[in-house]
N, C-alpha and C positions, 0 to 999 in steps of 0.2 A: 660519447653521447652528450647533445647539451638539449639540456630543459627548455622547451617552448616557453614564448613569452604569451603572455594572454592573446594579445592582438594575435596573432600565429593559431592561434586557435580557430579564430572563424568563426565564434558562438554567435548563436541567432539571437537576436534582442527579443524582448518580453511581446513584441508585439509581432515579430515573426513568430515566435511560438506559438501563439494564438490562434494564429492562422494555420499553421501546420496540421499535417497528419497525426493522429497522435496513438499509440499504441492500444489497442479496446480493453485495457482495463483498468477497474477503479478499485482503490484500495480502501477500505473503510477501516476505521480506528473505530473501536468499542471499548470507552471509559477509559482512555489513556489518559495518564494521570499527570506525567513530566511535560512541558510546553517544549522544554528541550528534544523528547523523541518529537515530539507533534513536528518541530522545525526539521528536524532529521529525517525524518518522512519525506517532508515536503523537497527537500534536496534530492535524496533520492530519486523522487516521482519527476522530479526537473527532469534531472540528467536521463533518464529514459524515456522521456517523453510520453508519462501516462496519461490517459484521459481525465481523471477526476481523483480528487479524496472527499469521503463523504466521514465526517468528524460525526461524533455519537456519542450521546448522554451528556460524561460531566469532561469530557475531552474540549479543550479549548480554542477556539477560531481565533485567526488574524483581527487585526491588525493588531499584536505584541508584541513587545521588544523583546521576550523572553523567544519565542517561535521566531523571529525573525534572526535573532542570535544566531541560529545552528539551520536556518534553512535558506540564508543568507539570498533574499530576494525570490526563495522557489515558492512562495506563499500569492506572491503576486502572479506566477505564469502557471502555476498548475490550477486548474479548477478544481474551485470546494463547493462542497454544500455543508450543511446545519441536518443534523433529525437528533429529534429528543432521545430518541431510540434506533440501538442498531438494527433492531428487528422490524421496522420502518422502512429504510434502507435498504435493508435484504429484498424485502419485497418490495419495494420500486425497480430494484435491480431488476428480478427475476419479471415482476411485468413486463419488461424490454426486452427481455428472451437471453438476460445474463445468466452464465451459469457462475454459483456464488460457492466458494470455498470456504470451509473458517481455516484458520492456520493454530492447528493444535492438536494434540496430545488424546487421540480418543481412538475407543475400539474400535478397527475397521478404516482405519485412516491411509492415506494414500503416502508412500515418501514421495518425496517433491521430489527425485529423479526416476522415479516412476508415471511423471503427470502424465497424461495425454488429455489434449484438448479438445472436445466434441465440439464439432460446427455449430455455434450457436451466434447471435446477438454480438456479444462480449463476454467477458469475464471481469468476476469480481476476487479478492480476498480479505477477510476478514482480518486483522491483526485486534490483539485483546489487551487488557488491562498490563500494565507490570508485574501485578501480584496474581491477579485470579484467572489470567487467561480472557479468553473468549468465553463470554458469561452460557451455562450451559442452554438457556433459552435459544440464543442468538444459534447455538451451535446445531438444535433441533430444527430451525428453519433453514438452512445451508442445507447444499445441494450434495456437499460432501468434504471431506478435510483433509487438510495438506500437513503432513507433519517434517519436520526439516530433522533428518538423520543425526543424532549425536550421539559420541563415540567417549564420552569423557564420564566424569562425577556427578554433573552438573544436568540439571534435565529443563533447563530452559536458557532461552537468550534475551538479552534486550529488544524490545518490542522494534525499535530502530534499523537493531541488526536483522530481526528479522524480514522488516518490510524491505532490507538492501540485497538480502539473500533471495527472499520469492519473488521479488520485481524484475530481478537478474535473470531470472530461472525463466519468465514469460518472456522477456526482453529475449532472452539466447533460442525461445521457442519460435517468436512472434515475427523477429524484426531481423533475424541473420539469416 
């Protein structure tokens, strides 16, 4: 086996992305706190070609060099938005006929190899703080919750890994 060289790859430029089709759903951040996941996100969201990240409360927007650090350009082709609040967001989503997951730890929560996706608009998921999750407000307004199966000590992930883990999950639902 030898490793592809970039060129070999074929990647579409920021301004073919643009124009592209783009997977129906948006990932909202609620008070993430590292600019490092916020970039990490935003790579992710590249590489699967989602429609949008909508950034919430004290979660930080581009242009930074700390986000731009670890999302290595995915801040310029994925589309953002600004709300003061995730519960703002939610319901802009849900007026467009999204259906909005949060991604967390609550009675009655879905495992994420259980999704199924009702015909709707689009879809959304919620990704929450580092420390506190998806604030339990944001979680009352959601349409229902995604929880990602873990089998170890540890009962949470990096907000990063998570949004690598549930964008995949749509990604392997939406686009194979």
């Amino acid at each position: 086996m030898r490793k592809l060289r970039t060129v070999e790859m074929h990647r579409m430029t920021v301004e073919q992305f643009h124009e592209a089709q783009k997977m129906p759903l948006v990932v909202v951040l609620d008070d993430v706190r590292s600019l490092y996941n916020v970039g990490s996100v935003f790579r992710s969201c590249d590489a699967f070609r989602v429609e949008a990240v909508y950034l919430c409360g004290i979660t930080a927007t581009p242009p930074h060099p700390e986000i731009h650090k670890t999302a290595l350009g995915g801040e310029d082709s994925v589309a953002w938005r600004y709300f003061a609040d995730a519960t703002e967001a939610v319901a802009e989503l849900q007026s467009r006929g999204y259906h909005v997951w949060a991604t967390e730890q609550v009675e009655g929560s879905t495992k994420l190899q259980d999704l199924s996706l009702p015909a709707v608009n689009g879809y959304a998921v919620v990704l929450g703080n580092e420390v506190k999750g998806v604030r339990q407000e944001v979680v009352d307004h959601c349409d229902a919750c995604l929880e990602i199966p873990q089998f170890g000590t540890k009962h949470s992930l990096n907000v990063s890994v998570t949004a690598g883990i549930v964008v995949w999950e749509f990604a392997r639902r939406l686009l194979m």
